[in-house]
PARO-215913 format. One record per residue (C-alpha): residue number from 1; x, y negated, z. Coordinates in steps of 0.001 Angstrom, whole numbers, plus 500000, padded with zeros to 6 digits. Example, Ala and Ser with C-alpha at 12.3 -4.5 7.8 and 13.67 -1.06 7.14 Angstrom:
<rs>
<vovex=1 east=512300 north=504500 up=507800>
<vovex=2 east=513670 north=501060 up=507140>
</rs>
This chain:
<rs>
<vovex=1 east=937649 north=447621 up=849478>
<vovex=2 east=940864 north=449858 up=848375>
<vovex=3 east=942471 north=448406 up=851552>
<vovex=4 east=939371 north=449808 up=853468>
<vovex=5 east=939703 north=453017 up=851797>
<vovex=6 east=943236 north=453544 up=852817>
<vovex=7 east=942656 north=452930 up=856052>
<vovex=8 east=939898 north=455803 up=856604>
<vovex=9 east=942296 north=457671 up=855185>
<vovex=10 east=945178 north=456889 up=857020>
<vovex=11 east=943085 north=457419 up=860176>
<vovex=12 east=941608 north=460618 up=858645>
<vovex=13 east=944892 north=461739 up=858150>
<vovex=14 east=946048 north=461131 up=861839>
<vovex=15 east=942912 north=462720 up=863437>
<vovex=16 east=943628 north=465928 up=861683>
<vovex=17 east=947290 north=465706 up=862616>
<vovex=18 east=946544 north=465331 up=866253>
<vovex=19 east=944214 north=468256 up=865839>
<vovex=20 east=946770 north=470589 up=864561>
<vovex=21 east=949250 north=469431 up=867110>
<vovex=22 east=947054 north=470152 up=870179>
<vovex=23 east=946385 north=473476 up=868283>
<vovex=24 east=949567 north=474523 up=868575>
<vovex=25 east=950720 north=473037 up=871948>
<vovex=26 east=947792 north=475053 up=872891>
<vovex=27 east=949226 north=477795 up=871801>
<vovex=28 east=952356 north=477491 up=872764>
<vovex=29 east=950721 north=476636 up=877085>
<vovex=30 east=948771 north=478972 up=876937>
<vovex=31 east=951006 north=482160 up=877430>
<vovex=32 east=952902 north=480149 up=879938>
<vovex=33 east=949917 north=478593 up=881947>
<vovex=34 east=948972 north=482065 up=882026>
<vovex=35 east=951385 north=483669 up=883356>
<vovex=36 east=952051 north=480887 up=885837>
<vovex=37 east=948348 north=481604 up=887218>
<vovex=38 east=948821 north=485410 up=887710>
<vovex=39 east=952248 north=484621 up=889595>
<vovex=40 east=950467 north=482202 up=891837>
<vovex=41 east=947466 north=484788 up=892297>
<vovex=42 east=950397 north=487973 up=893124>
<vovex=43 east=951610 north=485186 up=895478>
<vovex=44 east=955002 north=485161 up=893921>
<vovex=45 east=954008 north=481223 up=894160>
<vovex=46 east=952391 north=480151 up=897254>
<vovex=47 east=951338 north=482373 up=900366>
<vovex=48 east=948679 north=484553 up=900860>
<vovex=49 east=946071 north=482586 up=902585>
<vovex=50 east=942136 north=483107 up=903768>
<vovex=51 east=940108 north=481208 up=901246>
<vovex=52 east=936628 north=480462 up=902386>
<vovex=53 east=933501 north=478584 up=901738>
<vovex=54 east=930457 north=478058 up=904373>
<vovex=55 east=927636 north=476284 up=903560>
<vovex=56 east=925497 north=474925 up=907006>
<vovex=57 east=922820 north=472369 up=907764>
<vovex=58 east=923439 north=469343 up=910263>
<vovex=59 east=919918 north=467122 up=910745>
<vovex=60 east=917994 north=468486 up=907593>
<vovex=61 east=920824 north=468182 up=905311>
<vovex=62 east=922982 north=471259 up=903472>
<vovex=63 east=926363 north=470859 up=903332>
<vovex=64 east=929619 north=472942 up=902212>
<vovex=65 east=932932 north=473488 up=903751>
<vovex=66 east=935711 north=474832 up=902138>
<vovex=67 east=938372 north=476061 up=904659>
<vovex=68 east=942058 north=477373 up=903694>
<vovex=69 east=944146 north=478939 up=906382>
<vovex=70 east=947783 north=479842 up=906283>
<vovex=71 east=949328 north=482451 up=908977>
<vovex=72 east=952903 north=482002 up=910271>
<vovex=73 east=953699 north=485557 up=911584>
<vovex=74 east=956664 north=486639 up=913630>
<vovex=75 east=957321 north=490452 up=915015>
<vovex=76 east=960011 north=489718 up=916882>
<vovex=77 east=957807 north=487341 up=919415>
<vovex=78 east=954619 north=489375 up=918473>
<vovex=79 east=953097 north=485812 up=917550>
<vovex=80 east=950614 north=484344 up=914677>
<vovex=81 east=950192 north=480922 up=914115>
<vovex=82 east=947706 north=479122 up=911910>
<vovex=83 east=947619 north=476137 up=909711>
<vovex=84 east=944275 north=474441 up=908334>
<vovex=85 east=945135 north=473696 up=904827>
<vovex=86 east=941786 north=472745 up=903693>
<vovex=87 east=939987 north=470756 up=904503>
<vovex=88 east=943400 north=468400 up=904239>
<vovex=89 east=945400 north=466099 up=906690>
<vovex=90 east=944712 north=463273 up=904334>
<vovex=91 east=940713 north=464317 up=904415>
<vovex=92 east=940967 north=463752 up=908367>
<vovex=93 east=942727 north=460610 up=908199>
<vovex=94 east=940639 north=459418 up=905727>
<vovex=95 east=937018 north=461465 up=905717>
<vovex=96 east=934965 north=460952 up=902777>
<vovex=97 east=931701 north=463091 up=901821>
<vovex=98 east=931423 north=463537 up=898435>
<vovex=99 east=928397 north=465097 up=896520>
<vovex=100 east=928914 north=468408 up=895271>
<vovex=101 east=929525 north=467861 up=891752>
<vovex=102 east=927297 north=470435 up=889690>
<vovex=103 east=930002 north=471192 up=886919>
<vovex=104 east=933570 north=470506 up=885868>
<vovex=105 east=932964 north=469069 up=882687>
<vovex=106 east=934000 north=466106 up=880358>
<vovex=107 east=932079 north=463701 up=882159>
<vovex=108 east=933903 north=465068 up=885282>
<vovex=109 east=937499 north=464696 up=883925>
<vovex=110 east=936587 north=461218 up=882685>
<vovex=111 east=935208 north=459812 up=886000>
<vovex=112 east=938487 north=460962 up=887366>
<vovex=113 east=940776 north=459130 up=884421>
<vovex=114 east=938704 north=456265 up=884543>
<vovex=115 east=938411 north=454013 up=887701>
<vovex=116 east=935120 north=452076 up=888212>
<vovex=117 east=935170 north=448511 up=888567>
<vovex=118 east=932745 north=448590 up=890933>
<vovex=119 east=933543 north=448617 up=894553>
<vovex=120 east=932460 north=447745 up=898095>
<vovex=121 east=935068 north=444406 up=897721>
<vovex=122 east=932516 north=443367 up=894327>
<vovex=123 east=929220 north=444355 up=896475>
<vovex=124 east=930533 north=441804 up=899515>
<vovex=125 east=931533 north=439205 up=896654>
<vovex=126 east=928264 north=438862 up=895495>
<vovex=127 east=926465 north=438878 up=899159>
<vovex=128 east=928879 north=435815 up=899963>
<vovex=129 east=928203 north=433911 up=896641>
<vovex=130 east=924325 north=434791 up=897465>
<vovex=131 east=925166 north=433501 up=901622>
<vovex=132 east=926747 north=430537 up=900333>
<vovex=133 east=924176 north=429232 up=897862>
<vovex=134 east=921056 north=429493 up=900023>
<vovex=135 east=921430 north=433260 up=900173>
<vovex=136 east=919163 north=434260 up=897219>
<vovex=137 east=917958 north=437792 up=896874>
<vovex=138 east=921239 north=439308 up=895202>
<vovex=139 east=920706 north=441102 up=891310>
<vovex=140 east=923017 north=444016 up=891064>
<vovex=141 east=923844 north=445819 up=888083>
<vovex=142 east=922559 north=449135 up=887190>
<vovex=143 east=926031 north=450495 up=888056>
<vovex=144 east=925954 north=448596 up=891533>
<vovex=145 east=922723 north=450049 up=892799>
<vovex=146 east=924186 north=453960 up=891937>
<vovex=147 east=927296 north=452707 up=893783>
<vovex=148 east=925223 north=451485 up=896586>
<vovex=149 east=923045 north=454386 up=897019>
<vovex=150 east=926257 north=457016 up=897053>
<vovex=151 east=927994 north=454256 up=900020>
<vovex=152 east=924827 north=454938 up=902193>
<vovex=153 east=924080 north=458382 up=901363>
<vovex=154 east=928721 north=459375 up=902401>
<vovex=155 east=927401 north=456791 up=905399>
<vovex=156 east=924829 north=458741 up=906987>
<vovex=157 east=926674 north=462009 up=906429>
<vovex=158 east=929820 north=460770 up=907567>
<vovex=159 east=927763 north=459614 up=910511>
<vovex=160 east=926275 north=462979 up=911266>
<vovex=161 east=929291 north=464860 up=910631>
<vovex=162 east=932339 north=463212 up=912316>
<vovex=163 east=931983 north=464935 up=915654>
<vovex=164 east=932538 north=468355 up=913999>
<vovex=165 east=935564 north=467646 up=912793>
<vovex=166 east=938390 north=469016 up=913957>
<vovex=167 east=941088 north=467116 up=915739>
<vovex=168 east=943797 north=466128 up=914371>
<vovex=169 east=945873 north=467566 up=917068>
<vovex=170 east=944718 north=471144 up=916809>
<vovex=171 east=945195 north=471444 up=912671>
<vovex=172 east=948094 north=474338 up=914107>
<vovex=173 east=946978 north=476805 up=916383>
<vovex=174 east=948260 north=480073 up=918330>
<vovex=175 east=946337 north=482728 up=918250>
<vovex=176 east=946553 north=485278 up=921109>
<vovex=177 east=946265 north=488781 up=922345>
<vovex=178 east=948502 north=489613 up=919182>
<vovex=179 east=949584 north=492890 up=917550>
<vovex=180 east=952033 north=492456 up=915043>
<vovex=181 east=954018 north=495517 up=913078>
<vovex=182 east=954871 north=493023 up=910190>
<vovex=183 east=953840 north=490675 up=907810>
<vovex=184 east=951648 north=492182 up=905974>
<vovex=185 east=950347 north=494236 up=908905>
<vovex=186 east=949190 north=492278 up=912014>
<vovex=187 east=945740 north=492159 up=914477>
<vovex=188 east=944503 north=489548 up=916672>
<vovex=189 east=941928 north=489690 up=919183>
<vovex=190 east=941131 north=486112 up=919132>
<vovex=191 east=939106 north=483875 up=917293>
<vovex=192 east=940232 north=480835 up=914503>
<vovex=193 east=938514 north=477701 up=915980>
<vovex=194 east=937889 north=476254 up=912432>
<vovex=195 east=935176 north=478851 up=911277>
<vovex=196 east=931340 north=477634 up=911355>
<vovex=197 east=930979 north=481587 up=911247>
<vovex=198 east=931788 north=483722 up=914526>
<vovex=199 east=934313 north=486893 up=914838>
<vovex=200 east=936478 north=488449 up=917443>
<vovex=201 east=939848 north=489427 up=915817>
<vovex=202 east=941746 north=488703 up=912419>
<vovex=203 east=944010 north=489951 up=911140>
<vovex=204 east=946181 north=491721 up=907752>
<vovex=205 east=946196 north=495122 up=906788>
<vovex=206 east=948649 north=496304 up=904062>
<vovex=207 east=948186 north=492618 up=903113>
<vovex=208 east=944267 north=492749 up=902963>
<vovex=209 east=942268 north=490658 up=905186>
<vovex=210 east=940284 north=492227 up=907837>
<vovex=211 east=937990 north=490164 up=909936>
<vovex=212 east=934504 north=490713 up=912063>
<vovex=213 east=933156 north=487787 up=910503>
<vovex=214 east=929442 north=487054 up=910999>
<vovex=215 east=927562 north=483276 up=909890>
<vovex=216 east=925346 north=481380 up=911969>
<vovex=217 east=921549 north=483056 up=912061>
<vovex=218 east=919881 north=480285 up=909975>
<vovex=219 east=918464 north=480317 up=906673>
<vovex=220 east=921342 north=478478 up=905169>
<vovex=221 east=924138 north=480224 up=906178>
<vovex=222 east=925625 north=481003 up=902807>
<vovex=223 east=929429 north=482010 up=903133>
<vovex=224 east=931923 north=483421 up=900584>
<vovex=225 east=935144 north=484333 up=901073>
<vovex=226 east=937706 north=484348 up=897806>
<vovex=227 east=939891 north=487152 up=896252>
<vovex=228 east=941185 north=484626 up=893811>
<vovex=229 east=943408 north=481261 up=894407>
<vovex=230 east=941500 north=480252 up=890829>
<vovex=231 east=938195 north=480659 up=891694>
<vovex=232 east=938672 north=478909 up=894913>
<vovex=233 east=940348 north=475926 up=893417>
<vovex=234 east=937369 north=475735 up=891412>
<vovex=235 east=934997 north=475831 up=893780>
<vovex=236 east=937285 north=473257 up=895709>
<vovex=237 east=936911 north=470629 up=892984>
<vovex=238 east=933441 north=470510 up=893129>
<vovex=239 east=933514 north=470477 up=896490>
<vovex=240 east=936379 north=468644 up=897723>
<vovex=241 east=936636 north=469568 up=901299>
<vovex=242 east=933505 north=468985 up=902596>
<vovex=243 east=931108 north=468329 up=900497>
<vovex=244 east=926807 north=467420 up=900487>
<vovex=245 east=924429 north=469807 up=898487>
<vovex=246 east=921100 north=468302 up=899585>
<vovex=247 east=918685 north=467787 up=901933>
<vovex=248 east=916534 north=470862 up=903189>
<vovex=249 east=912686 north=469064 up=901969>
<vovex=250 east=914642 north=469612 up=898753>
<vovex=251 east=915734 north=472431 up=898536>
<vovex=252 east=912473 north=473672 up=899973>
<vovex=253 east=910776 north=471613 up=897422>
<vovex=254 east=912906 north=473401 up=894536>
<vovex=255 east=912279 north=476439 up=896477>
<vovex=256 east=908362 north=476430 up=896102>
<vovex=257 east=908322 north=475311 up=893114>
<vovex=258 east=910379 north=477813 up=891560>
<vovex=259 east=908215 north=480532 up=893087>
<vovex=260 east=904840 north=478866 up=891298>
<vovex=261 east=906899 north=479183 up=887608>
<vovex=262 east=907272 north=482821 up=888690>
<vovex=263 east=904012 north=483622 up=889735>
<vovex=264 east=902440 north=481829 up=886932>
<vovex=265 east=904308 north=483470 up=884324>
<vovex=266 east=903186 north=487058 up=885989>
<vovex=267 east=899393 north=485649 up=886148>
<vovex=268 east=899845 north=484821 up=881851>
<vovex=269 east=901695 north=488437 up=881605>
<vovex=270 east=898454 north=490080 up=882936>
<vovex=271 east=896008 north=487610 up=881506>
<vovex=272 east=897887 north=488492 up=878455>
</rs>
């Protein structure tokens, strides 16, 4: 029992010494990870770029694209050239839908430090063992059937999304009919090709982005563009690339319902 005893201590003893460690390491990265963040924002780290997000509907379904675009600008040969940043090289190669995830919490971080033992290579082990013993109906796990439903749902999307993307071969563009005084202060009268939204020019004036931009005239054109690297990285982690909200029944369905709370808390307000 004393041996018992020790031990809570002893482990006691260790939790609150870990505590008071990442108190003070938090102390101590905090003034740094600060000023690291307001460096990157003043773009002392990293260029300036046009952070955007568009959200658009493709066959009843709402999805989100988050675009990054860096300019390459040159006075001498009055030319601007642009790089898509995000969505990423490696998201073309590779294309993958994920489901907007609603906040970056614990549960979040964890998914991310914790790979799942369930895969498509564990689904297509159990339909062979079920094929080779008289193919039985196959019993997945509770785990397996969330895994399953995500694999069809980043299936269909993927399906109706792929010929939108763009090519591979046009990730760097030139832009023409080009004014360009300096860096920071630069027109074109073109358009970038990787916008859902429309415009006729771009371009920087004392290192402030000017554009004509206008989104598609449907009911879920929701667009923001981003002052702040932060917030966008954010927003990108929930997102990651391109990314599905739902499906437009839904979001009608939330829609409606929403306005019956409202008008039945105004109907108790005058009943009242």
């Amino acid at each position: 029992m004393a041996q018992i005893s020790k031990l809570f201590e002893n482990l006691s003893g260790l939790v609150l010494l870990g505590a008071v460690a990442a108190y003070f390491a938090f102390l101590l990265l905090s003034p740094i990870a600060a000023v690291t963040i307001l460096l990157w924002e003043w773009d002392f780290i990293g260029e300036k770029r046009i952070l955007l997000s568009e959200e658009f509907v493709a066959e009843n379904r709402i999805f989100q694209k988050m675009t990054a675009l860096s300019f390459m600008v040159d006075a001498t040969t009055q030319s601007v050239v642009v790089k898509l940043e995000s969505p990423t090289r490696s998201f073309f190669e590779k294309p993958y839908i994920h489901e907007k995830v609603e906040a970056l919490n614990f549960s979040y971080v964890w998914s991310k430090l914790v790979k799942s033992k369930v895969s498509m290579g564990t689904i297509t082990s159990k339909k062979l063992d079920s094929l080779i013993v008289g193919n039985p109906p196959v019993e997945y796990t509770n785990e397996e059937k969330k895994y399953l439903k995500k694999w069809e749902l980043q299936s269909e999307n993927l399906k109706i999304l792929r010929d939108d993307f763009t090519p591979m071969s046009q990730l760097l563009v030139s832009l023409d009919n080009c004014t360009v005084e300096s860096h920071e202060d630069w027109i074109c009268q073109d358009q970038l090709p990787f916008l859902i939204g429309s415009h006729s020019y771009i371009g920087s004036f004392n290192n402030d982005w000017i554009i004509d931009y206008v989104p598609p005239d449907y009911k879920f054109s929701r667009y923001k563009f981003f002052n702040w690297k932060t917030d966008w990285w954010v927003a990108n982690k929930r997102c990651s690339d391109v990314c599905f909200l739902e499906t437009v029944e839904n979001f009608n369905a939330r829609t409606e319902a929403a306005k019956e709370f409202m008008r039945t808390r105004v109907i108790r307000r005058v009943d009242q």
